[in-house]
C-alpha angles and dihedrals in degrees: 000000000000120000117268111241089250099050083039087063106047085053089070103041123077093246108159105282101238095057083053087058094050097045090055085054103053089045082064093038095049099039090046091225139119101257088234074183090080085101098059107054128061108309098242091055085049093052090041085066108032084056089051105028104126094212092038117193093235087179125120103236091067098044081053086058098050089049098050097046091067095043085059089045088052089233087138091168093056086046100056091046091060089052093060095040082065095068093055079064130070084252124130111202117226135215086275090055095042098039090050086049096048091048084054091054090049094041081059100035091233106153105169095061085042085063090055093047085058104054085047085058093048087053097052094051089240101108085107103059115106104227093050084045097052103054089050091062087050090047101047098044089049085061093048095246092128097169102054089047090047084046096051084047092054089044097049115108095211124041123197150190089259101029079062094052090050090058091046094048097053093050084049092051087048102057095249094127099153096065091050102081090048090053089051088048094053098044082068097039077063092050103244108138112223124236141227091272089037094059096039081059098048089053091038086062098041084049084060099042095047102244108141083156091067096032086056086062094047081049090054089042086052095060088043093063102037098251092133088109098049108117091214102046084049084055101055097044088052090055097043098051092050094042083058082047082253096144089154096061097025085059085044091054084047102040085049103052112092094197115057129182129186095271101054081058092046085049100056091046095058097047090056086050094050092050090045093245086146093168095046082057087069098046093052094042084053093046087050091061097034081058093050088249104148104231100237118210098269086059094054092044084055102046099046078048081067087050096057093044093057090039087220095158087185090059093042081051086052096044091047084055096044090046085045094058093035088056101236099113080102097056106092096221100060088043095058093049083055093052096047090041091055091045085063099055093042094249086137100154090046088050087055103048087059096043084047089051089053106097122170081007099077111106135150090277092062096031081059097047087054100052095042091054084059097053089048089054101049090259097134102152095048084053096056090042094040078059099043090045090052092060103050083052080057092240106143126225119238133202097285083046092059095039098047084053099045092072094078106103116223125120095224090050095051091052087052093047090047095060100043090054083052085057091044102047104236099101089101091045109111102231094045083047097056088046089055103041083053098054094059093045089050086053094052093248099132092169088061099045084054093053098049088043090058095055098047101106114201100032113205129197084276097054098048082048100044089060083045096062095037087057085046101061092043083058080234088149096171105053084043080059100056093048095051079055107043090046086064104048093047077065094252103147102222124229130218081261085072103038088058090054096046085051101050087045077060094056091071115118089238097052120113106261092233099042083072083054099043093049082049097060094032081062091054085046090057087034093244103110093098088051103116094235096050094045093050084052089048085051095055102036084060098043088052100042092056092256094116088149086058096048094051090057102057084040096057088043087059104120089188126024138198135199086253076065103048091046100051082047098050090042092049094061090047108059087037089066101250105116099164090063096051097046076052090060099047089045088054090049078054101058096048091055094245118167118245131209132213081263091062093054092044085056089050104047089045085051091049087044095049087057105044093257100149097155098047088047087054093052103048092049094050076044086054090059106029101042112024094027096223107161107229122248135210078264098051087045092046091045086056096044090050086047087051095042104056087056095058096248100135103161089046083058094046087048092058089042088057096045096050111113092228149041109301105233137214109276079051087064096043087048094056097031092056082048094056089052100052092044094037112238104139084181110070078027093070086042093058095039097056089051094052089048101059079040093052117013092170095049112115091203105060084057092039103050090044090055088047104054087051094046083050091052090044089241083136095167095061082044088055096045092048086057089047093049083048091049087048097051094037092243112166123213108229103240109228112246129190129200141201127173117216124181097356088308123109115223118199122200133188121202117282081007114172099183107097122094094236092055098131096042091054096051094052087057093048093056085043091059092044088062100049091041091055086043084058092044108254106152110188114243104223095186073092085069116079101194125105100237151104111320084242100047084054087045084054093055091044090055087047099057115128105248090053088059095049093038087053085040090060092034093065097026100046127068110249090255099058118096110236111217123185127191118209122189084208133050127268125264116239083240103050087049086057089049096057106043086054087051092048085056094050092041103039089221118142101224136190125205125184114192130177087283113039144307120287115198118216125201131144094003085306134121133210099229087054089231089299114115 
């Protein structure tokens, strides 16, 4: 029955509900009739007279309208009481009863009345029919109850095109991505023939498992049965090809879909933003409103993500307007991305007012954002009290909150941290664990990074690199080394994140010299080698190795180079002795306009100091300053009064001591205090020395090298009261080591050292080399013994030294044309250094030696460093 004019009209007016309820129901009374309209008014009214009505309709058909009217309102609770309220009649619901209230349940996640739905079903006799079955399989995976719903699929009678999607897409909802393509392949191998939605599942879930191999043969099959035009097969190929970084044939997929919704832009948008095409981001979002496509709110969120990556303040201002007009400057997501977008480009005040203006929409994603805008702009204690703030207002931190704290480095506050992330039970989460094993690693606590490392339970690719690094930077090669091991037999594919960090653990003085090589190879091998971070590691390893060929070679094969490159180059050079090619480095960064850092200068002056240049380290660093407007730092200023210094140009040095704008430190006053022993001014030596002292009380140099000046100078009794005030103190002297690695084995020697097997052996050719040397007229110079006694016994210390015994070791246990390298934690005395290049000359070896300082390279009786260092 249609509507009369008069009730038609009260429907459309805003009369008080419930007259419009009474009025409904004396239409019915008076006209004698069952008001068949109650489907198309508001529901309640519907129910209000269904319930009254004097004749009512007590049929099926009209319980399953009303039901399905407020499925299709969404008003899940009123639906299920009138399916109760069916079993109070003589009713008996049918499949589609049962199937519309099954889908409500699902659309709720409410498993437990789906239950009793199904044993409704079961009752009825009903639980077979596809379409009831069907909805059961969609109901149960959704609540994550996969193998019931995998059970009620193997017990249907009739399978269907949709009862088949049902069971991909809930594999697909519950992560099981894997199973998803066999039981694809055998829904064809049945001969049912898949659908658009099907299809667009069955790449949804390949997108997640990362198989762009499969999803290239659904894409085939697309384009067999005509499912190219399907807006949500176009969507899901668009997702899957720039979730693999294919933008080419992500764009082709787009610009060939004739139908577009908001989701294939959005789409395409957020493929350019994944693969950091930050321009092409723009040029989609215009074509989106040039088409009439209202931008929705995660296009906004992604555009204004572009935004932050190039840092472009002007185009977030233009996003925040366009969000503002478009009225989504309420919607918490987009207000986040414009938080985070505004913390990137410093714009720190404007992120928080509109972090201050959200209300209800504060949650832990933009508390986090917050703090970590703070942390990326140096705002360390707002960070700290932003968190603690966000825990009295009884928000809780999740995983990204932790980790993003976790980055301020202080040893009380990552106690604090740690325990908290015990409480709080992430302590064993992959990503807070990282964070936290980091942070110990970052604060120089190794004992601690292991411990967290061994808790975290399911170790990704992070975690393993994180304890890589951590053991880099502590130079502990060998246990770099078993992790790097054990990653990959636990079957954890490593990245060129973790072969930089391997390789940098194998620059360590202490590394075995072919462990640097074989993790080289091992990275062609794995075809990241090339990687920029790799091949700067590789840069450095070999610098400091001794190997500085070998890392020009890998320098000058850089495709691409960073400034982490030039400077290790530059370095390299450097501390290798030749200064002219590393000035020629830095002349050549120069010329191609690449940008230097304070690191690079400190690579040029030490080159310049290490060869005498006094004058050239005097111009780069007033270039520094002028030119490239680089504020000096303790370890510019360090790097000129050593340059001073070497030259014997002491009050230049102390000139430069006086004009710092800050407190010399320590390694200032051993600079200058080594300087006044070698050139003699106990003077300004005791002045240094008793400046490094208060600096460093436990320091063994400052004692050493003053006790040594006055032993130099025969003032034995000073030299005697220095070592009693040591004794006193308990000061230790550091005994000098050498090593030398030999066959994969590193061999460590003292001086006068008796331990090795080869002892004898070593010593013989100690005194055999004594004889030849004094044949070729090497006479030792014993003003390098501080000790007040006989000229030979004297004679005798100097031929015990440690590197002597290292350098005889390699020369009886290594073929002629192996290169002998030694690796000293002190410097080398002026006579030992004597001593080998004259060795070099009778043995015809090529030897490195790398002490505390730098390498000198000895060949033909010569020395790199051409006796200046």
């Amino acid at each position: 029955m249609k509507l009369n004019p008069s009730l038609r009209t009260l429907t459309n007016t805003s009369i008080n509900p419930i007259l419009r309820l009474k009025h409904y129901y004396s239409v019915a009374i008076n006209t004698n009739k069952t008001p068949l309209c109650y489907t198309e008014c508001d529901p309640h009214i519907a129910q209000y007279l269904f319930d009254k009505t004097p004749q009512r309709l007590t049929t099926l058909k009209e319980h399953n309208q009303l039901l399905f009217r407020y499925s299709r309102d969404n008003q899940t609770k009123e639906a299920l009481n009138l399916f109760v309220s069916l079993f109070r009649s003589s009713l008996q619901p049918d499949e589609s009863t049962l199937s519309c209230v099954i889908k409500l349940c699902a659309s709720s996640f409410d498993g437990k009345m789906g239950r009793q739905v199904h044993c409704q079903c079961v009752k009825f006799g009903l639980v077979y029919h596809v379409s009831v079955g069907t909805s059961l399989v969609d109901m149960y995976m959704k609540s994550e109850s996969v193998d019931d719903g995998r059970r009620v699929f193997d017990e249907m009678g009739e399978r269907n095109v949709v009862s088949w999607t049902s069971l991909l897409a809930g594999y697909s909802w519950n992560g099981l991505y894997d199973c998803v393509w066999e039981l694809f392949c055998q829904m064809q191998f049945e001969v049912v023939f898949p659908n658009q939605y099907t299809v667009s599942t069955v790449i949804a879930a390949l997108v997640n498992e990362g198989a762009v191999d499969l999803g290239l043969q659904v894409h085939t099959m697309v384009v067999k049965h005509g499912f190219e035009d399907a807006i949500p097969v176009g969507n899901s190929l668009i997702s899957m090809y720039s979730r693999a970084g294919m933008l080419r044939d992500a764009r082709d997929v787009f610009d060939k879909m004739e139908n577009k919704d908001w989701v294939s832009w959005n789409s395409m948008i957020a493929g350019h933003v994944r693969n950091g095409q930050d321009y092409e981001v723009f040029e989609i979002f215009n074509k989106m409103q040039l088409a009439g496509v209202k931008p929705t709110y995660m296009t906004f969120a992604s555009v204004v993500k572009s935004c932050a990556s190039l840092r472009e303040l002007v185009l977030v201002r233009l996003m925040q307007c366009k969000a503002l007009k478009s009225g989504f400057t309420t919607n918490e997501i987009v207000i986040t991305a414009l938080m985070v977008a505004l913390s990137k480009c410093k714009e720190m005040d404007d992120s928080f007012s509109l972090f201050s203006l959200m209300e209800e929409g504060k949650n832990v994603v933009s508390w986090t954002a917050m703090i970590s805008g703070y942390l990326q702009n140096g705002g360390t204690n707002k960070a700290v009290n932003l968190f603690s703030q966000m825990r009295r207002e009884g928000v809780k931190p999740n995983h990204f909150t932790y980790s993003a704290i976790l980055t301020v480095q202080h040893d009380v506050f990552v106690s604090e941290m740690h325990a908290e992330v015990i409480k709080t039970n992430y302590e064993k989460s992959s990503s807070v664990g990282t964070a936290l094993l980091d942070a110990y690693v970052k604060l120089g606590n190794t004992n601690g990074a292991v411990k967290v490392f061994k808790i975290i339970e399911a170790k990704d690719l992070m975690a393993w690199s994180a304890m890589l690094a951590g053991y880099a930077i502590t130079g502990e090669t060998e246990e770099a080394a078993k992790i790097f091991h054990q990653l990959i037999k636990e079957g954890i594919k490593p990245n060129e994140f973790t072969f930089s960090s391997i390789i940098n653990a194998c620059a360590s003085p202490t590394a075995a010299s072919e462990q640097g090589k074989q993790f080289h190879a091992y990275a062609i091998k794995m075809r990241f080698h090339n990687a920029l971070c790799v091949s700067s590691a590789l840069v450095t390893m070999y610098a400091k190795r001794g190997n500085i060929d070998s890392a020009h070679e890998v320098f000058k094969r850089q495709k691409d180079r960073d400034l982490v490159s030039w400077n290790s180059m530059i370095s390299g050079y450097s501390q290798h002795g030749q200064a002219k090619k590393a000035l020629e480095v830095f002349d050549e960064m120069q010329k191609r306009n690449m940008e230097v850092d304070s690191v690079t200068f400190i690579g040029v002056i030490t080159a310049c100091t290490h060869a005498g240049l006094v004058e050239k380290g005097q111009k780069y660093f007033n270039s520094m300053i002028n030119d490239h407007h680089i504020n000096p730092t303790m370890k510019h200023y360090s790097c000129m009064i050593d340059l001073y210094s070497r030259a014997g140009m002491l009050e230049k040095a102390m000139d430069i001591i006086n004009e710092m704008p800050f407190p010399p430190g320590a390694t200032v006053w051993r600079t200058l205090l080594g300087a006044a022993r070698v050139h003699r001014n106990i003077e300004l030596g005791e002045l240094a020395a008793e400046k490094l002292i208060s600096l460093q009380p436990e320091d063994s140099a400052a004692y050493v090298l003053l006790s040594n000046m006055y032993a130099a100078a025969g003032n034995w009794q000073e030299r005697t009261n220095v070592r009693k005030l040591m004794d006193k103190r308990k000061v230790k002297k550091e005994p000098g080591y050498s090593w030398i690695e030999v066959k994969n084995k590193t061999y460590s020697f003292l001086a006068g050292d008796l331990t090795h097997p080869l002892s004898n052996q070593i010593y013989s050719k100690l005194s055999e080399l004594s004889i030849r040397l004094k044949d070729a007229g090497y006479q030792p110079d014993t003003n390098y013994v501080f000790h007040d006694i006989e000229d030979e016994q004297k004679e005798t210390i100097l031929s015990h030294h440690s590197e002597r015994l290292a350098i005889a070791f390699g020369l009886i246990a290594t073929p002629p044309e192996i290169p002998i390298q030694i690796v000293k934690n002190l410097r080398v005395c002026g006579d030992c250094h004597n001593y080998i290049k004259l060795v070099s000359l009778i043995e015809q070896r090529y030897i490195v030696v790398r002490d505390s300082n730098r390498f000198h390279h000895f060949k033909d009786g010569l020395c790199s460093c051409g006796d200046y260092w």
